[in-house]
N, C-alpha and C positions, 0 to 999 in steps of 0.2 A: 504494500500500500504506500502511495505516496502523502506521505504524511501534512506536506507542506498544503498540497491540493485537498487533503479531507479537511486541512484547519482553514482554507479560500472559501470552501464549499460552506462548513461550519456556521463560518459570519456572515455570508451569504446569505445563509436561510436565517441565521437569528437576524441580520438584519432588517430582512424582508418583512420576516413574523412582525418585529418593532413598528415597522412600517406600517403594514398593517392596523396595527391595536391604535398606532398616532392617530392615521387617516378615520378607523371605527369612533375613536373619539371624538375629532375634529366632527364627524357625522350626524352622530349622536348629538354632537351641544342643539344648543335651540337658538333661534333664530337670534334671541336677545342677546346670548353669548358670542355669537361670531360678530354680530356686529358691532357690539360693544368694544369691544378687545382688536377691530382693525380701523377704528376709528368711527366707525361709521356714526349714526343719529338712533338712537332710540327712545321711545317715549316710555316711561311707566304712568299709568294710569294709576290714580290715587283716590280711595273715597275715605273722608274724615268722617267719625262717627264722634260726634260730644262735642261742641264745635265751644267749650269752654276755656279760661286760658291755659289750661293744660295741651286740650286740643289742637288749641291753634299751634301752641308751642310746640307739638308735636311736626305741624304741619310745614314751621319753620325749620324746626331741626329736619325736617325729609329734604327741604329745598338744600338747606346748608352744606349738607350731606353730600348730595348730587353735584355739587360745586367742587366739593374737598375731591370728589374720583375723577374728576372730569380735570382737574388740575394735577392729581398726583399720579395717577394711571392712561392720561390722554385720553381718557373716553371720553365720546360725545355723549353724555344721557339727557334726560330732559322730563319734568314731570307734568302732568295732563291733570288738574283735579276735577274729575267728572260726576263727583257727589260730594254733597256736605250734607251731615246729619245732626239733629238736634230738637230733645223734647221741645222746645223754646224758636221761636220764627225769628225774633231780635237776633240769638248768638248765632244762629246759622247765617241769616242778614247781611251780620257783621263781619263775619269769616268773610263773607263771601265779598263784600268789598273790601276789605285789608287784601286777600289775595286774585283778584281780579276776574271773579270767578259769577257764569251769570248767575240770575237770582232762578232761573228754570231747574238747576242742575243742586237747588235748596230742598232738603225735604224736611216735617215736622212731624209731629207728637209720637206716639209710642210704638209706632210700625215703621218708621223710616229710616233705621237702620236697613231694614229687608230691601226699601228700595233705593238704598244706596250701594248694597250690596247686589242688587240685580243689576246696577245701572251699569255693570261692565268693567271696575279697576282689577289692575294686576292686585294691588296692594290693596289694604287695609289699614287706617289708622286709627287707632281707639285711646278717645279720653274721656269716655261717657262714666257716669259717678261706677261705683266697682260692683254693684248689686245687681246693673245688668253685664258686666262682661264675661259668667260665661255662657248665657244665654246668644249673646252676639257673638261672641269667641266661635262657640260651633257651631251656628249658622254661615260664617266667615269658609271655617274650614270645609264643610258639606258643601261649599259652591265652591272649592278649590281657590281659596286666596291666601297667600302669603300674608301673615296678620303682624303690626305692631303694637300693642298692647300696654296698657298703662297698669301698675301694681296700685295695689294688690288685686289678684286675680280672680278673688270672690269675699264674702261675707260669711258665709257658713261652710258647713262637709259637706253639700250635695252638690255646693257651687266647685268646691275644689276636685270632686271626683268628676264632675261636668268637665273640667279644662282639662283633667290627665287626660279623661276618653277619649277629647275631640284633639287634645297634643300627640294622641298616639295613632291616630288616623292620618293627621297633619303629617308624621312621619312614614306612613305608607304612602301617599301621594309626593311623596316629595318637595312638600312646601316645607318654607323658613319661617320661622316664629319667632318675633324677639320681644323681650318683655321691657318695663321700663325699673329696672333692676340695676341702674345704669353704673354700677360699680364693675360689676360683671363684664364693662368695656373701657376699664380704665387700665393704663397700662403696668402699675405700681400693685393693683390687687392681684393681676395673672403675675406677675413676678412672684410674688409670694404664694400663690397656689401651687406656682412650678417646683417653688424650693420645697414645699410643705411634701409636695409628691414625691419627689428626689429621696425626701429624708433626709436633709440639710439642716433640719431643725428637731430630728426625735419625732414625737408625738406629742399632741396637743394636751394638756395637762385638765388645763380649764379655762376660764377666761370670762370676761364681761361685754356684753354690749348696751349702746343706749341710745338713746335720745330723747334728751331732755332741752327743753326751749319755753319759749314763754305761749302766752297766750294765743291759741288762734281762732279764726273761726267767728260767730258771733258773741256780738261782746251785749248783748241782750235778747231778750226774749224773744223766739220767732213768731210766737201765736200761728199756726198756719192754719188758713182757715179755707184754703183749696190742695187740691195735689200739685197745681202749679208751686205752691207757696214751700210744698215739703220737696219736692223735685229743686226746688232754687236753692235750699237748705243743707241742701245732701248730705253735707259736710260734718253736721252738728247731729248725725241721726244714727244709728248704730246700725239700723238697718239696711242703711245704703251708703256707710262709709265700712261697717265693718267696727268702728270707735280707731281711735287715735295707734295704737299698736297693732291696728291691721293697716290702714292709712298712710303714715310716715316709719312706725319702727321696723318694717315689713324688710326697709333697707337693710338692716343692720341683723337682721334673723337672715337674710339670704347672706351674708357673709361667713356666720356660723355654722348655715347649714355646707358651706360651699367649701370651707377649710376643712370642715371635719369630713366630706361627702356623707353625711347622713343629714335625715332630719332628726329631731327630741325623739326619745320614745314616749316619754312621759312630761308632764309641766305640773307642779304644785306654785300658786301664788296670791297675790292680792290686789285691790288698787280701792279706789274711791271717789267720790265726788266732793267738792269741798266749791268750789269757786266758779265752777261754770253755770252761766246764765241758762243755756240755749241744749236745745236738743233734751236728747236721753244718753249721754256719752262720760264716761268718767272720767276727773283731770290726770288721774298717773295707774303706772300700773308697774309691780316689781313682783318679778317671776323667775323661777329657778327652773330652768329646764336638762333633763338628765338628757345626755345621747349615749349611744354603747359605749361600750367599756369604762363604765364609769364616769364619764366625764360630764361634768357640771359646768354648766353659763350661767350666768346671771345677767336676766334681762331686766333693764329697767326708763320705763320712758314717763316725761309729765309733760303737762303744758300748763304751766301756773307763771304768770309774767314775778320775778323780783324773785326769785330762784335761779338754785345752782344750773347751770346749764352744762351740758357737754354730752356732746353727738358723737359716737365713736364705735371703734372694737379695740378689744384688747385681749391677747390670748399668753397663757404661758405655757411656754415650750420647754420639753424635755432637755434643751441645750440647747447653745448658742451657734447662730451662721458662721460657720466659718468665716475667719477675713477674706476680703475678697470673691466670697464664692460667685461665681457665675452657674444662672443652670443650664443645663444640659438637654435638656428637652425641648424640643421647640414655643416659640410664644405662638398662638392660632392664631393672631391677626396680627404674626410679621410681615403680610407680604403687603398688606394694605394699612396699615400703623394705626394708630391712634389719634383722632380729632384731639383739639385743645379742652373740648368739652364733650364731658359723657355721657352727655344727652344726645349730643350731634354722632359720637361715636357709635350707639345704636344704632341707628339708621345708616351708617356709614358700612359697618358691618353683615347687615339688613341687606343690602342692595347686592355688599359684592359675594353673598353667596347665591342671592338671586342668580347674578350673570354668571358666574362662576357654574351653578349646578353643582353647589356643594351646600346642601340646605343643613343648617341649623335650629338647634331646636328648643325653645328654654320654658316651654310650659310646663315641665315639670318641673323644674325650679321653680320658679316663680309658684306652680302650687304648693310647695312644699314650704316656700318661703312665710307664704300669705297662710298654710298648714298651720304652723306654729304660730304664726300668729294669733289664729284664733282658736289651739290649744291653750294658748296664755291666757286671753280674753277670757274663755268659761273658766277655766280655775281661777279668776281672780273672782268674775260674778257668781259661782256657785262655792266658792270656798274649798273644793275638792278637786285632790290630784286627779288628773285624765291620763289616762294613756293615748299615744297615737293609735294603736289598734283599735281601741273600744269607740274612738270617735272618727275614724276612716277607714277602718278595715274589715271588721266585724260587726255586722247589722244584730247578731244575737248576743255580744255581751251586754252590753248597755245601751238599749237602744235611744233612751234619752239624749245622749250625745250625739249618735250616728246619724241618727234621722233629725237632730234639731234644723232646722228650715226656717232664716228669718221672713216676716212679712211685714208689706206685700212682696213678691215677688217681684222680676220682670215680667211674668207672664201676666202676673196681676193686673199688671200695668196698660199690657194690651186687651185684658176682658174688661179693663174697669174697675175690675174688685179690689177696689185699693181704701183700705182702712188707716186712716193717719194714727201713728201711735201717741200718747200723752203724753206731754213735754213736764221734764224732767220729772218724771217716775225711770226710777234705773234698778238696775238690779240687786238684790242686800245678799250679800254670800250667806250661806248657811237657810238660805231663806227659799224653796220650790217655787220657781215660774211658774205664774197662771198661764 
């Protein structure tokens, strides 16, 4: 045998084969990836769903987004907004002349999601209050749309098993999902999730998270005396913000759950009302949550203005970073980096796995975030440890927990049957919900 001609022959064919698998790829992209990536023009179609100033900010961070790739990777892209959504005809209105957008392409009250979501975007953007998104979450995904999503990602367990099921459909269609978790796209938390993985620092001991800040929200009595009046309120209602620790601490339990890769199994804690006008929502809340192997967090969030404040994590590690270390694992958004801001980095992220056909997926974070969230919340209002199983896993241990279901619903919302709850009556631990 002439050995030199079997090893011609050899790279011959593997190089062919290569050839091959490049060309099946190059085939395979979708029309949005090839043109993206040879410069060409492509539009994403975009429908806003909450057209509040979260929404629109969202709406902004998409544009800013499309700007940051189109300068950093030469792509032409470009966005279409061909729906805006919104219980309220003013905020939609108003979107829609802040971004240039006609007033035809406006839809209202409690079904216009649906036709904003019929009206044809690639994408999806959601800042409607949190008690309807996962009802819009998986209606999003059953019409196959790539969804951005604002945290937290429900109010109760039925809403949180709502996002797994429609997150995990999301990833047999191959759509991307990104949450508004937005720590999760900063470049300083994936460095430390890298070393954490490496084993650069041991094992997580235990550690604290919080956030604690002043006052927000109203600073007096809502009296609502229509559903418009409790829909404007969202914020100050448990039932459609979830209360303050599913709302803003949400951030700071996804970092917990995201170091440790688990969620709590369990939460025992507390909290109270002392100063809030408005709503049914409590001012703080300090809860101990176990994850496996031991290991204890301590969460603790308020909002009482002329108090301590401090927004954070803090974890202790088995030992210290080596000097110097570098990790060794790749960072997932080196090829496309990091925006100046983590909000704009979402969507920045968003896009280039769209083009890319490398879809992404963070609904199960984000539910597991929003999970313990509102594992904390009942054991501060019923005074009893929970477990994560007895409140998301198992319908027969405790089904008081499983099936707890705040109201009204979204669905309420679209029959009507929307009962406004009584402003500040809140929950007394130790004490069984009527």
């Amino acid at each position: 045998m002439n050995h030199d001609r079997e090893l011609s022959r050899r790279r011959f064919l593997r190089r062919t084969a290569e050839a091959v698998v490049a060309g099946a790829a190059v085939s395979s992209m979708s029309n949005l990836a090839a043109v993206a990536q040879v410069g060409g023009k492509r539009t994403f179609k975009v429908a806003l769903i909450g057209c509040g100033g979260r929404g629109k900010g969202a709406l902004r961070d998409h544009h800013d987004a499309i700007k940051y790739l189109n300068e950093k990777l030469g792509w032409n892209l470009e966005t279409e907004v061909v729906a805006l959504a919104d219980w309220f005809a003013n905020k939609a209105d108003g979107a829609a002349e802040a971004f240039g957008v006609p007033k035809d392409r406006c839809f209202v009250g409690a079904d216009a999601y649906r036709k904003a979501i019929d009206a044809g975007p690639d994408i999806v953007l959601m800042g409607q209050p949190p008690a309807f998104r996962p009802l819009h979450f998986e209606v999003a995904i059953e019409a196959g749309k790539h969804v951005f999503f604002e945290k937290p990602s429900a109010v109760d367990p039925p809403g949180i098993r709502q996002v797994i099921q429609a997150g995990e459909k999301a990833k047999e269609q191959g759509l991307s999902v990104v949450a508004g978790t937005q720590r999760r796209h900063q470049e300083n938390y994936n460095r430390q999730v890298r070393e954490i993985r490496e084993g650069a620092r041991g094992r997580i001991m235990g550690g604290r998270v919080a956030w604690n800040a002043w006052h927000f929200f109203a600073k007096s009595p809502v009296n609502p005396a229509s559903i418009d009046d409790f829909v404007g309120s969202w914020k100050v209602w448990v039932e459609l913000s979830g209360d303050h620790i599913c709302e803003q601490h949400v951030h700071n339990l996804d970092i917990a759950n995201w170091f440790l890769d688990a969620h709590p199994i369990s939460a025992g804690g507390f909290g109270g009302r002392a100063r809030r006008p408005a709503g049914n929502m409590y001012d703080f809340f300090s809860v101990d949550f176990e994850y496996p192997d031991g290991v204890h967090i301590h969460s603790m969030c308020r909002q009482i203005t002329d108090c301590w404040r401090w927004v954070g994590e803090e974890f202790t590690f088995e030992k210290d970073t080596p000097e110097g270390y570098e990790p060794q694992s790749p960072d997932p958004y080196a090829e496309v980096g990091y925006h100046k801001t983590s909000k704009v980095s979402e969507h920045v992220h968003l896009l280039h796995a769209i083009v890319n056909e490398k879809p992404i997926n963070e609904a199960r974070s984000v539910a597991w975030a929003t999970g313990a969230a509102i594992l904390g919340r009942e054991s501060a209002y019923t005074g009893q440890r929970i477990t994560w199983e007895e409140m998301f896993e198992d319908p027969a241990k405790k089904p008081e927990f499983y099936d707890l279901q705040l109201k009204p619903t979204a669905e309420d919302f679209e029959t009507g049957e929307v009962t406004i709850p009584e402003e500040g009556v809140v929950r007394i631990p130790g004490v069984v919900a009527k």
